[in-house]
C-alpha positions as CSV (number, residue, x, y, z in Angstrom):
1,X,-16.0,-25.1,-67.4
2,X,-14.3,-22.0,-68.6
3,X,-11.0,-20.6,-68.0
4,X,-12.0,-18.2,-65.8
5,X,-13.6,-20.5,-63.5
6,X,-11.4,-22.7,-63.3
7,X,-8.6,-20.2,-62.1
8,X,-10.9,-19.0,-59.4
9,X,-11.4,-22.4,-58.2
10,X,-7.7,-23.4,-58.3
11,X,-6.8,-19.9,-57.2
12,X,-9.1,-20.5,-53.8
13,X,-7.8,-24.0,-53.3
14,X,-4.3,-22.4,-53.2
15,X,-5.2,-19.8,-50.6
16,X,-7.3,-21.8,-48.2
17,X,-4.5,-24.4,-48.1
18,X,-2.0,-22.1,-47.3
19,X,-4.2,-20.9,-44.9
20,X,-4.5,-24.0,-43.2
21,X,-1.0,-24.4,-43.1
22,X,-0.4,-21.4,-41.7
23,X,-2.6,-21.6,-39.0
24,X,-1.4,-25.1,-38.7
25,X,2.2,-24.6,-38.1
26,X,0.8,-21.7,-35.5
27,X,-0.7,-23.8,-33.4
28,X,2.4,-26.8,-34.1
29,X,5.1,-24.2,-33.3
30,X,4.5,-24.1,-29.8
31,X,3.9,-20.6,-29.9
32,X,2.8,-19.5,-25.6
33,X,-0.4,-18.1,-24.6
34,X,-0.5,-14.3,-23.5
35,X,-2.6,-14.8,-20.8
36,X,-3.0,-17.4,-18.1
37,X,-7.2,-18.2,-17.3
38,X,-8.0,-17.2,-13.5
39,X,-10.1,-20.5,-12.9
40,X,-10.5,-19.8,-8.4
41,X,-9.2,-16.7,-6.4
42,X,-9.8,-17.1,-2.4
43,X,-9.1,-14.5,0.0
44,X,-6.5,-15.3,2.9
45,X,-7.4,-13.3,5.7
46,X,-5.4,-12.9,8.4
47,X,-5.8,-11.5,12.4
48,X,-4.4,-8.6,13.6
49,X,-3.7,-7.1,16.9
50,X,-4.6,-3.3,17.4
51,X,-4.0,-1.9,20.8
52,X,-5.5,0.9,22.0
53,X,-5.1,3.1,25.1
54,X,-8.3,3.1,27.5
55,X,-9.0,5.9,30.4
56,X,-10.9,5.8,33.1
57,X,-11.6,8.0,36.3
58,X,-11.7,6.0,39.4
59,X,-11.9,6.5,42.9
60,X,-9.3,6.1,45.5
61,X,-9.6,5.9,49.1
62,X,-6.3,7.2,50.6
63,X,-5.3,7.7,54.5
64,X,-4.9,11.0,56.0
65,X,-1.3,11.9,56.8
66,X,-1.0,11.1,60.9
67,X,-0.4,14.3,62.8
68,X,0.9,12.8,65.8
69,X,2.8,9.8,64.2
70,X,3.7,8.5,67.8
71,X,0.4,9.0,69.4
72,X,1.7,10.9,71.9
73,X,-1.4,12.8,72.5
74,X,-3.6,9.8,72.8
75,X,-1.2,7.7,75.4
76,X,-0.8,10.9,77.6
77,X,-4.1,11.4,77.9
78,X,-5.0,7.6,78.6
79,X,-2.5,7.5,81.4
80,X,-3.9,10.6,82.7
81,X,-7.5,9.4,82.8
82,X,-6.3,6.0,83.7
83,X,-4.3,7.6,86.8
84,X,-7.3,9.1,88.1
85,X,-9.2,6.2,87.9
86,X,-7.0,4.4,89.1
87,X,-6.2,6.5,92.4
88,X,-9.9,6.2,93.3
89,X,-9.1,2.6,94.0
90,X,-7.7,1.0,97.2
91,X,-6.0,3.2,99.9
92,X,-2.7,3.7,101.2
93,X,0.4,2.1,99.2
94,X,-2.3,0.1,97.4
95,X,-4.0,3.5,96.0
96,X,0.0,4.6,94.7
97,X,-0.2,0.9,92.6
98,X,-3.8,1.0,91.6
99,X,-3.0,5.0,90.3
100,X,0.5,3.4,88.7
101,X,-1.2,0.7,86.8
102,X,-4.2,2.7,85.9
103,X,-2.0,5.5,84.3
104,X,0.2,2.6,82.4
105,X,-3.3,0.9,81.3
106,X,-4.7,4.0,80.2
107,X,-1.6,4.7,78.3
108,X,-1.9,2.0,76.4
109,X,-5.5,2.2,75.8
110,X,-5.4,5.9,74.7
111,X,-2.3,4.8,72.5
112,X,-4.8,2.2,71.1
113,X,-7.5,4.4,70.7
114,X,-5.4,7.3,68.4
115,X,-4.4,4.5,66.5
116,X,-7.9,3.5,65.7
117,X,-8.9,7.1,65.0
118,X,-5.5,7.3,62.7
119,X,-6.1,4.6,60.8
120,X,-10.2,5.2,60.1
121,X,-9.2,8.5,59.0
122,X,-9.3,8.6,55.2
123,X,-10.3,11.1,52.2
124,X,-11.7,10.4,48.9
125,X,-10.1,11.5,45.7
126,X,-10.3,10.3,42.0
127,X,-7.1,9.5,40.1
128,X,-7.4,8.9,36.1
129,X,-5.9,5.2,35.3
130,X,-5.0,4.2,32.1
131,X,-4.3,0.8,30.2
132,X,-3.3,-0.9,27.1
133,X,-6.8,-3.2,25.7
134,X,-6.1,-5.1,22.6
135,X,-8.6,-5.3,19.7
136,X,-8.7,-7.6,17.0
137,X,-9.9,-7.8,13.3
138,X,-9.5,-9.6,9.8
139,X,-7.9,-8.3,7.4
140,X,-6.9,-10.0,3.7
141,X,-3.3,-10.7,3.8
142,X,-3.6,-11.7,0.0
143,X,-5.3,-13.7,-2.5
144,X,-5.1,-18.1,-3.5
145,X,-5.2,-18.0,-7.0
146,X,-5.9,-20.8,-9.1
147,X,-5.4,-20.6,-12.7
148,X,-4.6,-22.4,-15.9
149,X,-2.2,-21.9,-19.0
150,X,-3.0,-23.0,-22.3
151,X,-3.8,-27.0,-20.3
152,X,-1.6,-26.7,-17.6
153,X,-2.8,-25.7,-13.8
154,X,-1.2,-24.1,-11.4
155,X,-1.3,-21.8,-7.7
156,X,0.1,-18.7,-6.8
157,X,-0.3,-16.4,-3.9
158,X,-1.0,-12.5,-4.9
159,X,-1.3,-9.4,-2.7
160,X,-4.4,-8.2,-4.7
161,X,-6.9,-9.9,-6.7
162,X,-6.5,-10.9,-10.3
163,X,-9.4,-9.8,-13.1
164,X,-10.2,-13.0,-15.3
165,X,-6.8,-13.4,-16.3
166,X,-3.2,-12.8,-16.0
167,X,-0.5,-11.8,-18.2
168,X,1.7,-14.6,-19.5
169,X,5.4,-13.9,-20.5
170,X,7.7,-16.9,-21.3
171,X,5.7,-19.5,-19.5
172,X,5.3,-17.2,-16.3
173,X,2.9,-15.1,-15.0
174,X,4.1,-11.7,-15.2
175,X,2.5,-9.1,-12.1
176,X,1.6,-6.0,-14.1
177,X,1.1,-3.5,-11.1
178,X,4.1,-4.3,-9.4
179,X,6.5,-6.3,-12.2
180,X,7.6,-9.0,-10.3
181,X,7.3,-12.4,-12.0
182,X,5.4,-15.4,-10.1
183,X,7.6,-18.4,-10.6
């Protein structure tokens, strides 16, 4: 073998041992990955209330205002009619009781009857009526993220989802968007 050989071989032994021993006391040294493997990511979803004002036009049946609150009109001319009647009954003191208690019945009918005719008396009119109506939908309140570094696993809740991996600083994934630290 000649010398020059010889120093090539020797030469390459030298540098691929040191390699190894380099790359060796890498991977001995303890030396962190910089990124954490996103092995799951499920999306929390959560439900929320949205209320919403609703309108309608609806129509209302409402009483007329009485003219004659006391039904005056109505019991006077009751008693009058039932006077009349009522005198065309009997004869002598019996006709002045029959006209008495014809005039007091028709009173009270004709009171009855204005009442009646009061309270049937109604108008139509629409009102607009409002109300609160709640609505409900989904919406992702964050992400369950399962992931590993280097061989150990771990969780961690995130308010948007990770790519394939996350940044790894000191042991701890490290939030690039928002630099927080998940602990």
């Amino acid at each position: 073998m000649n010398k020059s050989t010889l120093t090539g071989v020797v030469a390459g032994v030298i540098i691929a041992t040191a390699g190894g021993t380099i790359a060796g006391y890498n991977m001995l040294s303890g030396e962190e990955p910089a990124f954490a493997e996103v092995l799951d990511v499920k999306e929390v979803k959560t439900t929320v209330q949205v209320p919403r004002e609703v309108c309608e036009d609806v129509a209302v049946n409402r009483q007329r205002p009485a003219q004659d609150q006391h039904k005056v009109v109505g019991t006077v001319a009751g008693a009058v009619l039932g006077g009349v009647l009522g005198n065309q009954l009997g004869g002598g003191s019996g006709r002045k009781l029959a006209t008495v208690a014809g005039a007091v019945a028709g009173g009270y009918a004709g009171n009855k009857v204005q009442e009646n005719m009061q309270a049937n008396s109604t108008y139509t009119t629409t009102e607009n009526r409002c109300h609160t109506q709640i609505d409900y939908r989904e919406e992702v309140a964050g992400y369950d993220v399962s992931y590993r570094i280097g061989d150990k696993l771990g969780t961690t809740r995130m308010d948007r989802a990770p790519g394939a991996r996350i940044p790894v600083e000191d042991g701890k994934l490290v939030l690039t968007e928002s630099g927080d630290t998940v602990r």
